[in-house]
C-alpha positions as CSV (number, residue, x, y, z in Angstrom):
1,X,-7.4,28.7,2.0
2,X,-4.8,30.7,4.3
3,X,-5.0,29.9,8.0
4,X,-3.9,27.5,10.9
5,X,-3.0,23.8,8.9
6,X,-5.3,21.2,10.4
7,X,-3.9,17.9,9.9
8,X,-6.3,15.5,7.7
9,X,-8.2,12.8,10.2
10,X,-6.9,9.3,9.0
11,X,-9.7,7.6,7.3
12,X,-7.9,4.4,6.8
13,X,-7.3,0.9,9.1
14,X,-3.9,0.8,7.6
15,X,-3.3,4.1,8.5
16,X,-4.4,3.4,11.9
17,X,-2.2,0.6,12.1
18,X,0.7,2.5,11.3
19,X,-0.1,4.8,14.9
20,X,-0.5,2.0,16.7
21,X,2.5,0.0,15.5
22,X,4.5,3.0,16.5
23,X,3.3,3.1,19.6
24,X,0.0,4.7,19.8
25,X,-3.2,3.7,21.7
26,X,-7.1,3.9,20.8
27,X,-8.7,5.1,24.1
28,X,-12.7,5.8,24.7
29,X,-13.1,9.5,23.7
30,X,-14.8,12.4,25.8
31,X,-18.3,11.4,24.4
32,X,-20.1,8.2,25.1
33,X,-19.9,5.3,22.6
34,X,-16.9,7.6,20.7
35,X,-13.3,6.8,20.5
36,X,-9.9,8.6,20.3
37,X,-6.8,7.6,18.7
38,X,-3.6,8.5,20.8
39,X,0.2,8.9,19.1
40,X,3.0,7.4,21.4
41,X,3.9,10.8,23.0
42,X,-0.7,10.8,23.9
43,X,-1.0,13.5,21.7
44,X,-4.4,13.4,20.2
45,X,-4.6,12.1,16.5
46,X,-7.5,13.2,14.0
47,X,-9.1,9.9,12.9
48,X,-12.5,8.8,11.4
49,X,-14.6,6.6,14.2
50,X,-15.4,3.4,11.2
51,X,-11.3,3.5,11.0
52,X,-10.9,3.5,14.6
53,X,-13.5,1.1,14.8
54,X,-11.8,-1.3,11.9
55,X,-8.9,-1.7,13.4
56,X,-9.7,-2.0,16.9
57,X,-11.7,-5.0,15.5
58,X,-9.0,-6.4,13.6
59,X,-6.8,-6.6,16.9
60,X,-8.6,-8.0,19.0
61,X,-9.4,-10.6,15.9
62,X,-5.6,-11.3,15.8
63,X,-4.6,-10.9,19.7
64,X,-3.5,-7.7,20.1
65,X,-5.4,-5.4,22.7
66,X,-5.4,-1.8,22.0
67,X,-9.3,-1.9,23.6
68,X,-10.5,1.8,25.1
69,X,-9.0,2.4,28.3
C-alpha cells in the first residue's frame, strides 16, 4: 500500500500510559460520550476508545486526574 503513512491508533493502556507520562492529556472528543487522547505539544494521538477508557480508569483508581476536560 503506497500513500500518506497513518500512524497505528494505540490499542493498549500501557501504551496510553506512556503519552500521558510524557506529558499528554485525555480530553472529551468532538462527539458526545467519545474521548481524545492529546501528546504534550496537544497534537491529536490515534487511540482506541476501551484503551482510553482503561487507563483513564486506572488513574483515577490510583490518584492521578487526567479526567476529560
Amino acid at each position: 500500500m503506497t500513500g500518506t503513512h497513518r500512524p497505528q491508533p494505540l490499542t493498549k493502556k500501557s501504551q496510553v500510559f506512556e503519552v500521558l507520562r510524557a506529558g499528554g492529556r485525555i480530553v472529551a472528543g468532538h462527539r458526545p460520550g467519545l474521548l481524545q487522547l492529546l501528546g504534550p505539544d496537544d497534537s491529536s494521538i490515534p487511540a482506541w476508545q476501551t484503551a482510553l477508557k482503561a487507563a483513564q480508569a486506572s488513574s483515577a483508581r490510583s490518584g492521578d486526574t487526567h479526567e476529560p476536560q
